[in-house]
TIKE-993837 format. One line per 3 residues: number of its first residue (from 1); their letters; for each residue z negated, y, x of N, C-alpha, C, O, CB. Coordinates in steps of 0.001 Angstrom, whole numbers, plus 500000, padded with zeros to 6 digits. Glycine has a CB too. Layout:
BEGIN
NUM = a = Z,Y,X,Z,Y,X,Z,Y,X,Z,Y,X,Z,Y,X ~ ... .
***
This chain:
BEGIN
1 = xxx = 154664,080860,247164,153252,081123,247059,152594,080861,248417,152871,079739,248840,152613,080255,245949 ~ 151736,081641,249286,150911,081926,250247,149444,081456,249913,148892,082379,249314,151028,083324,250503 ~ 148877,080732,250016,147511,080505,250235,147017,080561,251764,147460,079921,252717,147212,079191,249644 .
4 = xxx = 145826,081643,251727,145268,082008,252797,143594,081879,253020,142929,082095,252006,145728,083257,252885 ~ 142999,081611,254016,141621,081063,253766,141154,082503,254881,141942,082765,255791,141237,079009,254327 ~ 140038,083249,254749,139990,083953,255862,138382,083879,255829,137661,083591,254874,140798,085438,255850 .
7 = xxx = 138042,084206,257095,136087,084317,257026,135822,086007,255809,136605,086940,255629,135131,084841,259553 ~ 134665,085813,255320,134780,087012,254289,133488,088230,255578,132531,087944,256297,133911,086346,252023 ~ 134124,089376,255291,133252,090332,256189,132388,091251,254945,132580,091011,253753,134399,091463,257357 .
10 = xxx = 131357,092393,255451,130546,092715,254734,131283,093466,253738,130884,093411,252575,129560,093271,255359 ~ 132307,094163,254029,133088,094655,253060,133447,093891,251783,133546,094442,250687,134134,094969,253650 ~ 133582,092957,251937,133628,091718,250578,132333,091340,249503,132416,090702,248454,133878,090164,251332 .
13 = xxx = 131246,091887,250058,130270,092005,249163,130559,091830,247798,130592,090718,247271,129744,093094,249312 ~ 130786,092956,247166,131280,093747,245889,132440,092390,245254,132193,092190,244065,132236,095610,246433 ~ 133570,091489,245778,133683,090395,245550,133328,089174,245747,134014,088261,245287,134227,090399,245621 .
16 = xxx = 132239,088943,246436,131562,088023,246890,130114,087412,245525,129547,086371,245193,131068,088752,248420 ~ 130125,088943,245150,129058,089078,243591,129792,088751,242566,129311,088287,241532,128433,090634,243115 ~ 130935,088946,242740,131869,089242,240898,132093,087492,241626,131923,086724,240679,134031,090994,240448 .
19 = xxx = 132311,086911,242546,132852,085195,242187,131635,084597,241634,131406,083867,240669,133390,084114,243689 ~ 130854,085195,242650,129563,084079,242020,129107,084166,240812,128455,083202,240410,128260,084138,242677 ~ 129362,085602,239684,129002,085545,238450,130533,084791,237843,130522,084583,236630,128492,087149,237868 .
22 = xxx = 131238,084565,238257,132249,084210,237808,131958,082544,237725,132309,081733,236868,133398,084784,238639 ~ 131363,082409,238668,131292,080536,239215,130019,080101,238297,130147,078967,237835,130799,080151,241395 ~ 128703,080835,237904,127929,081023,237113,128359,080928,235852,128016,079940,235204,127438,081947,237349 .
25 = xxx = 129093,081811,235328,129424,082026,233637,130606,080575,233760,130859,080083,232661,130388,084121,233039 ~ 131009,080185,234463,131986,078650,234311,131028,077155,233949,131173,076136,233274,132865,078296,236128 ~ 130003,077756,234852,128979,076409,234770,127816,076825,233603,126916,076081,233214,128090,076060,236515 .
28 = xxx = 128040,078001,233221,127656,077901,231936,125680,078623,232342,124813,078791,231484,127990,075883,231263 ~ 125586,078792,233291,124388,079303,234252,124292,080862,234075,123144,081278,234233,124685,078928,235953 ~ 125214,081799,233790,125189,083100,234221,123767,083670,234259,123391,084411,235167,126058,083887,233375 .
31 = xxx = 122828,083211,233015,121450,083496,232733,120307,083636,234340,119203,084067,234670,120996,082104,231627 ~ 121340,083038,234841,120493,082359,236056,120290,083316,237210,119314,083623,237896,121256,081029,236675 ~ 121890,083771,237171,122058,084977,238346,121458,086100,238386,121677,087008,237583,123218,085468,238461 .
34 = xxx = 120447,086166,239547,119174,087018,239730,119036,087992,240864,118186,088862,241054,118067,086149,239874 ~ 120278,087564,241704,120339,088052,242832,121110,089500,243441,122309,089726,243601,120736,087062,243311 ~ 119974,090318,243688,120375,091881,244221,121616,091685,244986,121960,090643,245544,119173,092668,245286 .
37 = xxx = 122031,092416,244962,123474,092762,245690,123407,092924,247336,124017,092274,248185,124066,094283,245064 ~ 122550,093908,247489,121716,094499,249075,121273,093789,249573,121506,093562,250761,120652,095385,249208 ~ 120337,093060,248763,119672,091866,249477,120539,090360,250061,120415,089830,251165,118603,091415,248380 .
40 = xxx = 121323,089975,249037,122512,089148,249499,123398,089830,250613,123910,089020,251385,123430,088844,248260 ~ 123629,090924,250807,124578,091741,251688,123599,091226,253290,124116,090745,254298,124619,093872,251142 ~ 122378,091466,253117,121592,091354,254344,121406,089964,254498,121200,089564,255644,120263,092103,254331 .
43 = xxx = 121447,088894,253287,121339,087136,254256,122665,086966,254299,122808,085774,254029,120510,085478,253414 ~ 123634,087397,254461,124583,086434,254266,125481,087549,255594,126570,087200,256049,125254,086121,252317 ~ 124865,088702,255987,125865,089161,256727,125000,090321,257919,125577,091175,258592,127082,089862,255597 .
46 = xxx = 123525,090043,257917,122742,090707,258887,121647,089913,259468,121226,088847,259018,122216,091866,258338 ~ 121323,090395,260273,120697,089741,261184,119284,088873,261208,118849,088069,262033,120654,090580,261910 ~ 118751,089372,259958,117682,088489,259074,116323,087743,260157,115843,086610,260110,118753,087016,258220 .
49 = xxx = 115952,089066,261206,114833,089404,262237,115449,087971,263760,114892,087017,264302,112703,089007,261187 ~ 116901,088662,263879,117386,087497,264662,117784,086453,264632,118172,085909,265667,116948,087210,265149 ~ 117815,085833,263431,117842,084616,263443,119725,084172,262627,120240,083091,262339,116257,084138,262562 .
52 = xxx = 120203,085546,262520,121645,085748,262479,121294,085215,260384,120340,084965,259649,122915,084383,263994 ~ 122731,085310,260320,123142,084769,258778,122048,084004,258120,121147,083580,258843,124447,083735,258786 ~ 122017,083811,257050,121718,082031,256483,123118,081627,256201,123226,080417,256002,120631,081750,254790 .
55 = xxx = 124012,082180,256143,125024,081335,255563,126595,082057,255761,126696,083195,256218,124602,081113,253927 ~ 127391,081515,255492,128657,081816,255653,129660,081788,254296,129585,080970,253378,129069,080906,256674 ~ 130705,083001,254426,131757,082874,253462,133068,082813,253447,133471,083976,253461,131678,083561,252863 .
58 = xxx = 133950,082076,253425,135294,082499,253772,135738,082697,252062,135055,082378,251089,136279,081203,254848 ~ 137076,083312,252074,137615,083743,250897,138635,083256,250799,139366,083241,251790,137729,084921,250690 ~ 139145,082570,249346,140762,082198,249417,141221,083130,248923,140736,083921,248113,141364,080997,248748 .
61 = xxx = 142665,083060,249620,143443,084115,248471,144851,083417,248184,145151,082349,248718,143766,085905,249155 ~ 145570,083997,247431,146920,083659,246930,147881,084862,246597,147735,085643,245657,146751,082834,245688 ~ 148788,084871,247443,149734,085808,247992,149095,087099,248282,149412,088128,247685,150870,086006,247088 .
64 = xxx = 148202,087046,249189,147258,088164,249248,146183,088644,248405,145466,089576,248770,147869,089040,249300 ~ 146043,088086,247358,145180,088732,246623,143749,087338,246312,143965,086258,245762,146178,089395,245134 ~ 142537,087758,246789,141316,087016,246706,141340,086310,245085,141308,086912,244012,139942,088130,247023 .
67 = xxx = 141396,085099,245290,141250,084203,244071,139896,083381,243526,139614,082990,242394,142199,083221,244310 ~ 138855,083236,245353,138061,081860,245366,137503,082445,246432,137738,083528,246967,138771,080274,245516 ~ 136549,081390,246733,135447,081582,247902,134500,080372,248123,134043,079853,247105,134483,082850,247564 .
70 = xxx = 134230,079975,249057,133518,078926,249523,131987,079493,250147,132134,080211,251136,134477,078181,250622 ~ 130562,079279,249720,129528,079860,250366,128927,078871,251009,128713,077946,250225,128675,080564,249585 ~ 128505,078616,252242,128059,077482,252886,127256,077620,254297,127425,078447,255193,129224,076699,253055 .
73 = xxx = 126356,076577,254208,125357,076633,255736,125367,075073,256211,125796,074026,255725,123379,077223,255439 ~ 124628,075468,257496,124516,074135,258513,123188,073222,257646,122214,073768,257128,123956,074714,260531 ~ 123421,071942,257660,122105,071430,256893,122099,070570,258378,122976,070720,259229,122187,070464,254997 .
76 = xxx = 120831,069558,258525,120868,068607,259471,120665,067373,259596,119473,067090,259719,120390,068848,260080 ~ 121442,066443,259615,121212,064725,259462,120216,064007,260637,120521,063752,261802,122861,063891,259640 ~ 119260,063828,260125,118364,063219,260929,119010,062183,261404,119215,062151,262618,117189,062883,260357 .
79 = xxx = 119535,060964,260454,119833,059878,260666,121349,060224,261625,121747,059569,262588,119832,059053,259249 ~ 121775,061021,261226,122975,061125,262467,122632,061983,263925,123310,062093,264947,124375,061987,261762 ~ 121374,062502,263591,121182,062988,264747,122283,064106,265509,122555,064310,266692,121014,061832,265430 .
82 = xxx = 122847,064816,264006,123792,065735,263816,123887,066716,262783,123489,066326,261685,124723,065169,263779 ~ 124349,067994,262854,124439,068648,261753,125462,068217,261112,126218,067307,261452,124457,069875,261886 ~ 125516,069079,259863,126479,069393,258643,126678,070542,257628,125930,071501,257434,126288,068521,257891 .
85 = xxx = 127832,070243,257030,127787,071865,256439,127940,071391,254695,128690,070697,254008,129489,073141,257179 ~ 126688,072274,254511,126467,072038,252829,127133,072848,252279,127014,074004,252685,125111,072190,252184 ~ 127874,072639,251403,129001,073897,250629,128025,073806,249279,127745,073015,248378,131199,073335,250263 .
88 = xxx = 127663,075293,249797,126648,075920,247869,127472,075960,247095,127363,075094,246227,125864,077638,247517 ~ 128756,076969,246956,129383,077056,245948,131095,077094,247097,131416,077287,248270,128733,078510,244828 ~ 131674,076796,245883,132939,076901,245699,134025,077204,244423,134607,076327,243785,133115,075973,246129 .
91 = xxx = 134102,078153,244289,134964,078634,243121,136340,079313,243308,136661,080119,244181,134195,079571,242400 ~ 137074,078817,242309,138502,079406,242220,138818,079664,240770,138466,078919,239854,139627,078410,242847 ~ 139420,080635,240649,139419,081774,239066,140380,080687,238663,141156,079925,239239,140168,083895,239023 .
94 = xxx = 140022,080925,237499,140767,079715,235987,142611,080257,236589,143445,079435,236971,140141,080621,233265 ~ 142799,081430,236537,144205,081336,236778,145215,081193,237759,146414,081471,237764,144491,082021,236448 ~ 144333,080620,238708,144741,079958,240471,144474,078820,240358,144513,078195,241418,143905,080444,241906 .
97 = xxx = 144253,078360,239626,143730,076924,239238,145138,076484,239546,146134,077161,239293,143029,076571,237539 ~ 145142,074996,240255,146888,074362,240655,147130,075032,241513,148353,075127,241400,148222,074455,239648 ~ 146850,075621,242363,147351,076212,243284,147542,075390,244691,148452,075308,245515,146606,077301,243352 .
100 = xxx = 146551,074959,244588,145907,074206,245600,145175,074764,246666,145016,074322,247804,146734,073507,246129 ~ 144645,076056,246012,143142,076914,246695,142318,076007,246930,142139,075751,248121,142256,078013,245750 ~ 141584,075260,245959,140265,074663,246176,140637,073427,247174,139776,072860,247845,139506,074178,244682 .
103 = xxx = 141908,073103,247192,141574,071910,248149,141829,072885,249367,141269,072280,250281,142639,070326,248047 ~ 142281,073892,249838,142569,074152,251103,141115,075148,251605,141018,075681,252710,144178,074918,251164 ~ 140286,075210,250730,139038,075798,250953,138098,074531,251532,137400,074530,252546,138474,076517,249524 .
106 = xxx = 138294,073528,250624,137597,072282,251242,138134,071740,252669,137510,071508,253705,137752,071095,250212 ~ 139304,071637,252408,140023,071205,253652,139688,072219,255078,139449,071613,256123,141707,071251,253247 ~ 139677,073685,255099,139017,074768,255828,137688,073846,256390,137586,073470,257558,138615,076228,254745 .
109 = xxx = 136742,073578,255364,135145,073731,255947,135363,071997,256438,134600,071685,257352,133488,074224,254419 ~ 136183,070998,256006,136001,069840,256671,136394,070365,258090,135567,070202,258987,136846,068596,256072 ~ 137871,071130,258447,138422,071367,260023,136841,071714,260182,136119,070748,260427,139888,072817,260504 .
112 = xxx = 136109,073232,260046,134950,074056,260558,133918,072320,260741,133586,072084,261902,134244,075647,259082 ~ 133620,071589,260009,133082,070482,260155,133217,069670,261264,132232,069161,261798,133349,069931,259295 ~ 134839,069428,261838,134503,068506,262716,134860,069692,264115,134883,069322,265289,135477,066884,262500 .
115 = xxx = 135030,070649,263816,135348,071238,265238,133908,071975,265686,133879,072654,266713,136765,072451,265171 ~ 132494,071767,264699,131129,072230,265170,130866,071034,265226,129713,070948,265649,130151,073168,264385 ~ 131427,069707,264972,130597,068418,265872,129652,068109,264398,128568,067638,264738,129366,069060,267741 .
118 = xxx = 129740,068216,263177,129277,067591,262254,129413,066380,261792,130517,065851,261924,129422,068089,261603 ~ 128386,065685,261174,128211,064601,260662,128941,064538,259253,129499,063486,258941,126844,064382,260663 ~ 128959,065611,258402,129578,065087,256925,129306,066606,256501,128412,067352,256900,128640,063582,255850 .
121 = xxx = 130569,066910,255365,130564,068000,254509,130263,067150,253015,130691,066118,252499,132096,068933,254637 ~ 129082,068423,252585,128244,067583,251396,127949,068515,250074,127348,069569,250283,126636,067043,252035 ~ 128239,068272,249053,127647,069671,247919,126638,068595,246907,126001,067563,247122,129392,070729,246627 .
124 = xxx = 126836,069269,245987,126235,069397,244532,127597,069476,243658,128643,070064,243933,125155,070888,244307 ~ 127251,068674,242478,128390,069148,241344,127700,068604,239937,127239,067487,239705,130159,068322,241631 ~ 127785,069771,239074,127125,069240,237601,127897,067920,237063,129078,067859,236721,127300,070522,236309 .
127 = xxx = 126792,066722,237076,127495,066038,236305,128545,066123,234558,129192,065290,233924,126592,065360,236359 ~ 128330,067077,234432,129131,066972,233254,130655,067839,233448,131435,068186,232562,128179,067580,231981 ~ 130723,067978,234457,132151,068503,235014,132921,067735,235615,133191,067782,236815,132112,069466,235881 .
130 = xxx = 133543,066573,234395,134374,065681,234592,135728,066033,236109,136127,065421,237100,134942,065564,233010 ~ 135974,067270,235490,137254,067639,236127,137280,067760,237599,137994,067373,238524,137695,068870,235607 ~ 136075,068543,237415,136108,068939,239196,135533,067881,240018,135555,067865,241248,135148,070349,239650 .
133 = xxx = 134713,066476,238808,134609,064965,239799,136023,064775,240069,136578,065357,241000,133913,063376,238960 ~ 136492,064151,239455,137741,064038,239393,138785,064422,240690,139408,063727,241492,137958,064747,238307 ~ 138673,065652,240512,139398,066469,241887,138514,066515,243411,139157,066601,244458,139600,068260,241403 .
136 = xxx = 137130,066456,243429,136597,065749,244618,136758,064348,244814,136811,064100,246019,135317,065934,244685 ~ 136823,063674,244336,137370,062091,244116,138560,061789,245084,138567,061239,246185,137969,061817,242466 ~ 139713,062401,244215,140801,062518,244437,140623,063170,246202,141409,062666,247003,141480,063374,243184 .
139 = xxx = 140096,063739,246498,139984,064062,248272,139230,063063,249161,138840,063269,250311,139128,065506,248592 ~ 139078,061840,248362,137647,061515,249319,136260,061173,249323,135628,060257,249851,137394,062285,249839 ~ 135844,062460,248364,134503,062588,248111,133800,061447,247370,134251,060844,246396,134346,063754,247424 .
142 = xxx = 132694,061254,247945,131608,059812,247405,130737,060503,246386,130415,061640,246731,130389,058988,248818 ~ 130329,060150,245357,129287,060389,244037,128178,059427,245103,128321,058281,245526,129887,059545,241972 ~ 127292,060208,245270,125567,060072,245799,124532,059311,244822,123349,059647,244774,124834,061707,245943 .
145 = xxx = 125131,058131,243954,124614,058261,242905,123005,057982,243522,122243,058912,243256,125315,057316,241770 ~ 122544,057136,244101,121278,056581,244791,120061,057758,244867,118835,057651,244921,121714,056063,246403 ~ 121030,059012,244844,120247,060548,245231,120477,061282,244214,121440,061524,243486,120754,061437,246542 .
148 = xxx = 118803,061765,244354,118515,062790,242872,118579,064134,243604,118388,064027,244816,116718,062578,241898 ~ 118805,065380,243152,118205,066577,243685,117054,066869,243240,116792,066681,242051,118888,067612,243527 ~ 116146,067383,244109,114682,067736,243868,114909,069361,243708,116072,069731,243553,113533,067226,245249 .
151 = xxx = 113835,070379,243737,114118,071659,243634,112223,071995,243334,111331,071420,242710,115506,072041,242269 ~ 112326,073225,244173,110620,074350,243717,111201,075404,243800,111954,075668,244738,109003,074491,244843 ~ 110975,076120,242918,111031,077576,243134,110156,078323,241703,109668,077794,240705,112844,078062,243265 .
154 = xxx = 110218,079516,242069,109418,080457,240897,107866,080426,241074,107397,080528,242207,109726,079865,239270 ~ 107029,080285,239945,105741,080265,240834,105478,078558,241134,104405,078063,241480,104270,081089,239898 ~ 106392,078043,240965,106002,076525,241496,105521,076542,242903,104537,076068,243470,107291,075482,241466 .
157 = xxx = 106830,077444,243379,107092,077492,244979,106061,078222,245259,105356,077910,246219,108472,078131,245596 ~ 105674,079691,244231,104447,080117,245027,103579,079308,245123,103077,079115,246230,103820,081131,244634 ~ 103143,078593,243997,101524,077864,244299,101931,076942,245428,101203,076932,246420,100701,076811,242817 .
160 = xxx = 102749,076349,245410,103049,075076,246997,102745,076154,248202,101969,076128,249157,105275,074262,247283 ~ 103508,076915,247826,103372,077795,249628,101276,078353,249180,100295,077961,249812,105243,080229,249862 ~ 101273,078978,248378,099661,078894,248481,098631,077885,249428,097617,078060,250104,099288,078562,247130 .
163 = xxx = 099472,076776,249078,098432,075363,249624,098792,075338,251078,098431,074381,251764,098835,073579,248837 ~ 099491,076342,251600,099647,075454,253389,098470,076437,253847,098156,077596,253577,101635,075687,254678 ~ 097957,075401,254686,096840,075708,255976,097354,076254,257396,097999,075318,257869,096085,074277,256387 .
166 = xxx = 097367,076996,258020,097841,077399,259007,096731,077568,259907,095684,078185,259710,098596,078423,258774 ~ 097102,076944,260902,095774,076887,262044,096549,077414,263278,097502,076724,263640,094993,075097,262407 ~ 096272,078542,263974,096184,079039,265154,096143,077895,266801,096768,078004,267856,094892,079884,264864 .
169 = x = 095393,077153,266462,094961,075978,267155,096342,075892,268263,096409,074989,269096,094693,074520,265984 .
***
């Protein structure tokens, strides 16, 4: 068995959508997935008025054939006075499972981690997904318990963005 990690190009789109509804309908979220196809094609792989990507994808595969995928951006540690790379998602299909995809996807963005001079590779994971604590555990990974996630969006986010003042000044 071959496990291979490669950066994903725009051509991967079209699987880049089917993981994430895949990683969605696992966490039990699918309801959630809202996101145009075109429009993801353009943050994640055009130029977005210069300011390049928001984010990055590499793809696992197993004996050639795409199994998983890692989606991830630079976040920045004040207190380290360094970046880092937040991994949004990471998924590997129920039947690559044991493979040892997901650790060599993690293991990928820790190398990409310390060879851009980062402070720490960091996610999110539903607490009620014993298993996959479990298997971040087992690598390393610290439970944040001290830290809540916050979140705005929908018209929350509109009315907040409503309230900023912008002065020319």
């Amino acid at each position: 068995m071959t496990i291979a990690i490669r950066p994903a190009v725009a051509a991967d789109l079209p699987l880049i959508a089917d993981l994430i509804r895949a990683l969605a309908d696992y966490e039990k979220l699918l309801h959630e997935v809202r996101f145009d196809e075109a429009v993801l094609g353009e943050k994640l792989f055009g130029h977005n008025g210069g300011h390049g990507p928001y984010a990055e994808v590499v793809i696992g595969e197993v004996d050639g054939v795409a199994q998983g995928f890692a989606l991830f951006f630079h976040n920045f540690s004040t207190f380290e006075g360094r970046p880092g790379i937040y991994l949004e998602d990471l998924f590997v299909q129920p039947a690559a499972r044991g493979a040892g995809l997901g650790k060599a996807l993690l293991a990928h963005l820790a190398a990409l981690a310390v060879e851009r001079g980062c402070a720490r590779l960091e996610w999110s994971v539903l607490d009620w997904n014993e298993p996959t604590i479990g298997f971040y555990k087992a690598l390393g990974a610290r439970l944040m318990d001290e830290w809540t996630v916050m979140r705005v969006d929908g018209p929350a986010l509109q009315r907040l963005g409503a309230e900023a003042r912008f002065s020319a000044e």
